[in-house]
Structure formats: C-alpha cells, structure tokens
C-alpha positions as CSV (number, residue, x, y, z in Angstrom):
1,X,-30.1,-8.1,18.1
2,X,-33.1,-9.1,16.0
3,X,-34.4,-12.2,15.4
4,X,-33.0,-12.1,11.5
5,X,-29.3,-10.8,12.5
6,X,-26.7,-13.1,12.3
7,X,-23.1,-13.3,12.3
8,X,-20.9,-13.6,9.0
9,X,-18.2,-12.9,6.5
10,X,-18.0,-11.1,3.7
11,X,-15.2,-12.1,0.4
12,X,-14.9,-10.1,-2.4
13,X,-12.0,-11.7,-4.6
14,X,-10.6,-9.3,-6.8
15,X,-9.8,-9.0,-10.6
16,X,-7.9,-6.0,-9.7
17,X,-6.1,-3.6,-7.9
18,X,-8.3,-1.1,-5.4
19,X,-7.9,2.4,-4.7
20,X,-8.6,2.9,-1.4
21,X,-7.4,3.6,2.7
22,X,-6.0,0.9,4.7
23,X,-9.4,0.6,6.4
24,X,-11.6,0.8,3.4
25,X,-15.0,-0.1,5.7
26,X,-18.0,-2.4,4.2
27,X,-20.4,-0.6,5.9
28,X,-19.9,2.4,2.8
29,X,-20.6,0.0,0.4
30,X,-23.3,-1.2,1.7
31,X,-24.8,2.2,2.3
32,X,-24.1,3.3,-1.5
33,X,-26.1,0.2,-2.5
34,X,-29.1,0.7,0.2
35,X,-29.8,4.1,-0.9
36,X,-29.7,3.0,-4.7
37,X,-32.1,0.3,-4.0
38,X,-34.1,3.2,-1.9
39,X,-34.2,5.9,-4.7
40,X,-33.8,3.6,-7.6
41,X,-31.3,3.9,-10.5
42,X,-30.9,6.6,-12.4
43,X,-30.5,5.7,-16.3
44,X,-29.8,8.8,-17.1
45,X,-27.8,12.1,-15.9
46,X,-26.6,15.2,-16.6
47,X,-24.3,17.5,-15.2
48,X,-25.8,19.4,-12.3
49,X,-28.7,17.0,-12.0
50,X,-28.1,15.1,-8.5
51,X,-27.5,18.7,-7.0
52,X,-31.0,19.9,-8.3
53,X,-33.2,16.8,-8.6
54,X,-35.8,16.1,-5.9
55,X,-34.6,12.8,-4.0
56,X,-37.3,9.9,-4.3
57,X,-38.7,8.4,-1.0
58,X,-38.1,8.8,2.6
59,X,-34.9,10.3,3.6
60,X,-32.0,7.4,4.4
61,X,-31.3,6.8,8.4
62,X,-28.4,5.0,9.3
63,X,-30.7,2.6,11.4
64,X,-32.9,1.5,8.4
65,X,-29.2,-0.4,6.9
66,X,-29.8,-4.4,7.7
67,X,-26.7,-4.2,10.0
68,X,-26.6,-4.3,13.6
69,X,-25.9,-1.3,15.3
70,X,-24.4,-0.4,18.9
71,X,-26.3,2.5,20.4
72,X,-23.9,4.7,22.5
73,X,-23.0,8.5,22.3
74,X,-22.0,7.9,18.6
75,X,-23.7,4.8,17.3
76,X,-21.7,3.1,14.5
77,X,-22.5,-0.5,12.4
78,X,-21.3,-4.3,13.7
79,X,-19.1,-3.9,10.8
80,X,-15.6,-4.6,10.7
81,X,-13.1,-2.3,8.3
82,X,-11.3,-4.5,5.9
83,X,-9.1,-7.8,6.4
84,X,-6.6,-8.1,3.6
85,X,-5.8,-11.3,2.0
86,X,-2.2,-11.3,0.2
87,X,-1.9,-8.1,-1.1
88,X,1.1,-5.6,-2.2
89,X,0.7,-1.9,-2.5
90,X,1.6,0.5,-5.4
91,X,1.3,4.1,-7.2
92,X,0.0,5.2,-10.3
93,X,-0.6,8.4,-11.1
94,X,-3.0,10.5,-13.0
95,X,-2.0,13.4,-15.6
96,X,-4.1,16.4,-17.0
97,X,-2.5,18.5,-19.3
98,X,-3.5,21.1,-21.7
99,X,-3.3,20.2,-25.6
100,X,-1.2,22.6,-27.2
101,X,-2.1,22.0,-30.4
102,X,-5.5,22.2,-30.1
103,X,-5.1,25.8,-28.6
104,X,-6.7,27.4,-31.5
105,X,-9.9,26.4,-30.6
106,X,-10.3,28.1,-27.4
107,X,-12.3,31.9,-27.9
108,X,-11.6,34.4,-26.0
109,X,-15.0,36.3,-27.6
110,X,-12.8,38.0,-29.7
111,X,-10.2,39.9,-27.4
112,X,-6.6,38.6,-26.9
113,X,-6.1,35.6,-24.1
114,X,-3.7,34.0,-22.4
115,X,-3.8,29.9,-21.0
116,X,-2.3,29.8,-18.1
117,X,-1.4,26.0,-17.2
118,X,-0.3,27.0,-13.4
119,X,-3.8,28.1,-12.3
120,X,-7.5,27.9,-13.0
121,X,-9.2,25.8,-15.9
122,X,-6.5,24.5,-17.5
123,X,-3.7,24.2,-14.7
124,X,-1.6,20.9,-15.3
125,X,-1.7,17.8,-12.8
126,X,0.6,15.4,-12.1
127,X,-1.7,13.6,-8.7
128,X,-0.6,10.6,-6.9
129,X,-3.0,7.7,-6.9
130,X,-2.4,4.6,-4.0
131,X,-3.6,0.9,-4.7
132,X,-3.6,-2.0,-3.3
133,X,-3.5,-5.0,-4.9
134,X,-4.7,-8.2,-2.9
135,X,-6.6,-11.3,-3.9
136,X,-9.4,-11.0,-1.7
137,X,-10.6,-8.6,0.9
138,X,-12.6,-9.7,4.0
139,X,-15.0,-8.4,6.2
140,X,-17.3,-9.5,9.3
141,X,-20.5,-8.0,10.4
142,X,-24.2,-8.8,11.8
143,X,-27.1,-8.5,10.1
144,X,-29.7,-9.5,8.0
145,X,-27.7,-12.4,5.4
146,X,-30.5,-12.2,2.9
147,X,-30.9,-8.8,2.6
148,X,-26.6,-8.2,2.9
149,X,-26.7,-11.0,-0.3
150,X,-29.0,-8.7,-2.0
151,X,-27.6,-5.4,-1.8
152,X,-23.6,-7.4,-2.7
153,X,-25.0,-9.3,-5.9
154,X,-25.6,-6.0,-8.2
155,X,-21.9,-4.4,-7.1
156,X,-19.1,-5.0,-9.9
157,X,-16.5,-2.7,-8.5
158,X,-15.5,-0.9,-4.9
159,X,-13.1,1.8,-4.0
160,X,-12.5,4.6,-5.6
161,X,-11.6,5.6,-10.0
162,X,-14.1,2.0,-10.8
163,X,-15.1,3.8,-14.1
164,X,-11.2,3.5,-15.0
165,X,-11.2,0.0,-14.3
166,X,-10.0,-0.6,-10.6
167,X,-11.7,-2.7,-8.1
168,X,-13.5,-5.1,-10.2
169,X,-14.6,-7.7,-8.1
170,X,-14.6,-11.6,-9.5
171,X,-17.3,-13.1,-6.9
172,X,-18.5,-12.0,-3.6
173,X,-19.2,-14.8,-0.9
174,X,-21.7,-14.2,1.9
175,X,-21.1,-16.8,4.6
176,X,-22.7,-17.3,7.7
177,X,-20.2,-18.0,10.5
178,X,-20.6,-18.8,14.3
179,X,-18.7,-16.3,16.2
180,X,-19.4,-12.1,15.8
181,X,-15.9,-10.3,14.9
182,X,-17.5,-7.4,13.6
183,X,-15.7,-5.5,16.3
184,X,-13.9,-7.4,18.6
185,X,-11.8,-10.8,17.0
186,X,-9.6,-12.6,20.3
187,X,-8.6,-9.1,22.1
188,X,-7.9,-7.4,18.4
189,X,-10.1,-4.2,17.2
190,X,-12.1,-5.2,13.9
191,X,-12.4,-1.8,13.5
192,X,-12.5,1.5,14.6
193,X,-14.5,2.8,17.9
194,X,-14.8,6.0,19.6
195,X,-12.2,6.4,21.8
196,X,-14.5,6.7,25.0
197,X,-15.5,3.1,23.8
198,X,-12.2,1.0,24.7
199,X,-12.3,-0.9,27.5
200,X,-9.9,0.5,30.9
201,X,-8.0,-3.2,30.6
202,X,-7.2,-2.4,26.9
203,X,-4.3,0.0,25.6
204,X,-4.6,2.3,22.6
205,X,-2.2,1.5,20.4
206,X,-3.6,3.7,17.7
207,X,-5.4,6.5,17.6
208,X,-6.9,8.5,14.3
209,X,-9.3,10.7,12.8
210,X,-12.0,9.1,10.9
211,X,-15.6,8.5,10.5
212,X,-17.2,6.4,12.9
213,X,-20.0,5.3,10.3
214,X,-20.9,6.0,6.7
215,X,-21.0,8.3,4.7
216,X,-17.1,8.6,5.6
217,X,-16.7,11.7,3.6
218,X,-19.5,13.7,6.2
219,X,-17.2,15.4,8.3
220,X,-19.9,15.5,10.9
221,X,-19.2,11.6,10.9
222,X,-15.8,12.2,11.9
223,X,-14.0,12.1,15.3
224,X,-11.2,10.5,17.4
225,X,-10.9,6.7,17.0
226,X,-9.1,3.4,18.5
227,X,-7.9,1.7,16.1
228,X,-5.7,-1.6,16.2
C-alpha cells in the first residue's frame, strides 16, 4: 500500500433514479473522470470525431488510477461494487417511432421508396429501460482521499441515459474510515473476484460473468466471478 492510501467511503445521495446493474462498480467512475482529467475536456464534438481524433497524452494504465490494486493473475481495484441505501426498482421504457406525417420529406433521389418501420433506419422501438431508485449509494475502497475527492467533485450524474436526466447526484461525501471493506466486509464479498481468488474455507454462492476491472464494457475485462 503506499504511504498516501487509505481506507474510506464513498456517498453519493441521489436526486434521482439510476440506470444501472445491481453491481454498478465505482471504480468505472472513477476511471471516466481520470482519463478526462488526463486528456482534458472536450468543448466541442462532432459526430465521428472521438473515432478519428488523435488522443492527448500518455496512453491510460489501470495502475496510474489513485486506487489500490491487488496484483494476481487478473489484477482488479480495492474497490467495492455498490451498497444500496433504501432503494425500490422500476421500468421505463424508451420509444422511437417514425413520423408519419412528416414522410414527405424523405428523398428517395427521385425514384419511388418504401419506409420500412420493421428493419433498418427507421425500424420502430419499444426498449426496456431498468432503474433503481435509492437515496444514497455507497462504496468502499483504498486510495489516495485527495486525489478520489478531486476526480468526485466535477461528476453531476452516474449510470447510464444522464443526458435525459437520471442519476443526478445531490452531494458526494468522501470519508475516511478505519477498517478496509473494499473487498472483504465481516466474511461478506464487497465485490466481485476471480473465481481462483476465494478462499478454500469460503463457498461460492454466486458465480457470474463480468468484468473484473474497468472499462466494464472491454470484453477482454471479462471472466468468471465470485460474487456474494
């Protein structure tokens, strides 16, 4: 551990509900934020640009986050996944469907067309969309307070569809604490480890697929986990 990592607990009370997974890890967040800070923010975009623009600075490595890490055959962050205050869980869903009577403005460069809503460009959703609606999430991890302060004090929403309003976040609360749950809390997983990980005089009660670190959507990240 080094000489600036510390246990503590991270609060973020909510103003609304989050789109999310059960586990919805810190350690993503963070990661979104460190590489922001790293490449700076971009004040303008256009479509196409992140896939073509040259990245500023050195490449991110997992190492260079201000979280403690355990170095095995997969290394993952002293992070816990999420601890949900009083919460209650719900569906919404979101619709695209084609304007009919806006359909003269499509051009077909002048030969005859057909929209087809079933398929292709203009094929009609009706998706799903889980939430869950709590008044505070928690998590537990060691690193560097200062810098974990930092990176927290610029972030306004978490989880996923933030531009339409969910996961706005009240206040966050960094807090030192005296014990390091970022993994293990009294016998209970914090989170989830590889399954080689767990101790012979524990039993699995859980296993899934699912990334052992961030970025969670790198299926190289992904693998078999313990969780509780």
């Amino acid at each position: 551990m080094a000489s600036n990592d510390v246990p503590m607990r991270v609060t973020a009370y909510m103003r609304s509900g989050i789109v999310s997974d059960e586990w919805f890890p810190l350690d993503g967040i963070l990661l979104s934020q460190w590489v922001r800070d790293d490449l700076g923010v971009r004040d303008v975009t256009v479509p196409g640009a992140s896939l073509l623009a040259e990245p500023k600075g050195e490449p991110m490595r997992g190492g260079r986050m201000p979280i403690k890490v355990t170095h095995n055959k997969d290394w993952y962050y002293h992070c816990s996944w999420a601890e949900w205050g009083p919460y209650v869980d719900g569906t919404e869903y979101w619709n695209k469907r084609f304007d009919n009577p806006l359909a003269d403005l499509i051009e077909f460069d002048g030969r005859r067309g057909k929209i087809d809503t079933s398929a292709a460009m203009y094929k009609a959703y009706r998706m799903p969309m889980y939430y869950r609606s709590a008044l505070w999430v928690r998590w537990y991890l060691v690193g560097d307070i200062e810098k974990i302060r930092y990176l927290l004090a610029t972030v306004t929403h978490i989880g996923k569809k933030i531009s339409q309003g969910w996961g706005r976040v009240a206040k966050w609360e960094v807090d030192e604490v005296a014990e390091d749950w970022s993994i293990w809390r009294d016998g209970k997983l914090m989170r989830g480890i590889p399954v080689y990980n767990l101790p012979k005089d524990v039993r699995a009660t859980r296993r899934v697929s699912y990334g052992v670190r961030p970025p969670y959507w790198d299926k190289r990240n992904h693998m078999e986990l313990v969780v509780e």
